[in-house]
N, C-alpha and C positions, 0 to 999 in steps of 0.2 A: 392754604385752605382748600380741602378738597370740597367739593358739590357732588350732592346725592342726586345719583342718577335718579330717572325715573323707569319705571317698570314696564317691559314693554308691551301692550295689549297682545294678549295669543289670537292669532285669528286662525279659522276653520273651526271642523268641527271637534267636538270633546266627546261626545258618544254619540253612533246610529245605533238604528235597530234595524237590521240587516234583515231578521226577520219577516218582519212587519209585509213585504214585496212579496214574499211566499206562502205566506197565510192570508192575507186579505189582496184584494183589489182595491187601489187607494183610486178612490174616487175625484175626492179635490184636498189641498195643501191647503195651509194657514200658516202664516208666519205669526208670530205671538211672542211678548216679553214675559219673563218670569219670575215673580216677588223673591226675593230671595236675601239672606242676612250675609253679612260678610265675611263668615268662615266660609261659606259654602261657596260664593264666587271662588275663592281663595283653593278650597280644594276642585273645583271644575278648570282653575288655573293651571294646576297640576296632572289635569287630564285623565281623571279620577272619578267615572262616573257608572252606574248601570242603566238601561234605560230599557231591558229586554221586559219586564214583565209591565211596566209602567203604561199606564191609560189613562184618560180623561173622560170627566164628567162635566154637567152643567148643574149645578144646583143654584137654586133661587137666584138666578140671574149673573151667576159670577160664572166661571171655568175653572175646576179645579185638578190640578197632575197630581196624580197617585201612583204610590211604588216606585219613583224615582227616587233609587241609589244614590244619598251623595255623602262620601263616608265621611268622618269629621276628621278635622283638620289639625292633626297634632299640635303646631306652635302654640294654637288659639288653647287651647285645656280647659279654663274655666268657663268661657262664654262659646263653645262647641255647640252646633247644632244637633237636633234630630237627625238622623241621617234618611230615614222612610217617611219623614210626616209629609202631610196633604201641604202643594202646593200652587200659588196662585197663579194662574195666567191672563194676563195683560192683553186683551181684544178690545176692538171696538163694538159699541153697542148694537151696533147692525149686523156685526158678525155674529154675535151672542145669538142674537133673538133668532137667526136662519139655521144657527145648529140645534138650535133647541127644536125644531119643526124634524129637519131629517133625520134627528140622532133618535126622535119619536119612533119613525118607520122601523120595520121588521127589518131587523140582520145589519142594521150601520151604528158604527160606531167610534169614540177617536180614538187614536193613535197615533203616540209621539215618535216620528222617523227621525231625529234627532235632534241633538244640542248641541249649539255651537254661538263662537262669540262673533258678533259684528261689530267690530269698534271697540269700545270698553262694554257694552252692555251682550249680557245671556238671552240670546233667541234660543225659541221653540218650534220645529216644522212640525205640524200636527196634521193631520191627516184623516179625509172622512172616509173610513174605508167600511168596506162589504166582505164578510167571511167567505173563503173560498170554498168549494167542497175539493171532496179527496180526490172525487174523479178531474176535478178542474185543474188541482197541482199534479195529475198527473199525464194530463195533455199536454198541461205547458212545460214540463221535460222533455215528452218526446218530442212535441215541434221544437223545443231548443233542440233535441238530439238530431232530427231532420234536417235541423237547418243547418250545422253544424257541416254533418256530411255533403250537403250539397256544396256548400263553400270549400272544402274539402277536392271534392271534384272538380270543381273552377276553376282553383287555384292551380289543381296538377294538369288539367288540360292549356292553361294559357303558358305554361313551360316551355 
């Protein structure tokens, strides 16, 4: 008699948005779970996800992910999800009610910095961030580029 193994949870992450660091100033993190039907674990299993255009809202008291990619999962055929529809995110009610006040303010907004699994269950790092301007991402190149050379120099003078 053989015995079916079991499946082994994928840990790390399934998609960032690599982005997200270069367009906005992520102000503060949220970890957050997210509603989701069992093809779609299933293809996030597979490491199969978009997560670049995808944002968060608050409506009537819930948290909802929009524009996350999750393509559907060939085995599954007849019971396939949506692959774009609006999905739920899993907060506590005290987190709810604080994003709803700053995500008020001029220029903040969420965004999910990625997906990834902890255990058998799909987190969400969400993100309150603030749009940068142009002249802002283009500071913060040339001090990476500044900084760069002077590590550059340090390292050839300690030779």
């Amino acid at each position: 008699m053989s015995k079916k193994k079991a499946r082994k949870p994928v840990s790390g992450d399934v998609a960032t948005n690599r982005r997200a660091r270069h367009k906005y100033e992520l102000v503060e993190r949220f970890e957050c779970g997210i509603e989701l039907r069992g093809s779609e674990v299933k293809a996030l299993r597979d490491g199969k996800a978009q997560i670049a255009d995808a944002y968060a809202t608050v409506d009537d008291g819930e948290v909802w992910l929009r524009n996350l990619h999750i393509p559907p999962y060939a085995p599954a055929s007849m019971e396939n999800h949506e692959p774009d529809r609006p999905r739920k995110l899993l907060m506590h009610r005290y987190e709810i009610e604080r994003l709803v006040g700053t995500t008020q303010r001029k220029g903040q907004t969420l965004v999910p910095v990625r997906v990834y699994f902890k255990g058998n269950r799909v987190k969400v790092e969400l993100a309150l961030a603030r749009g940068k301007e142009q002249r802002d991402r283009r500071r913060e190149l040339r001090d990476r580029d500044v900084q760069r050379e002077i590590d550059r120099e340090l390292s050839r003078r300690r030779r």
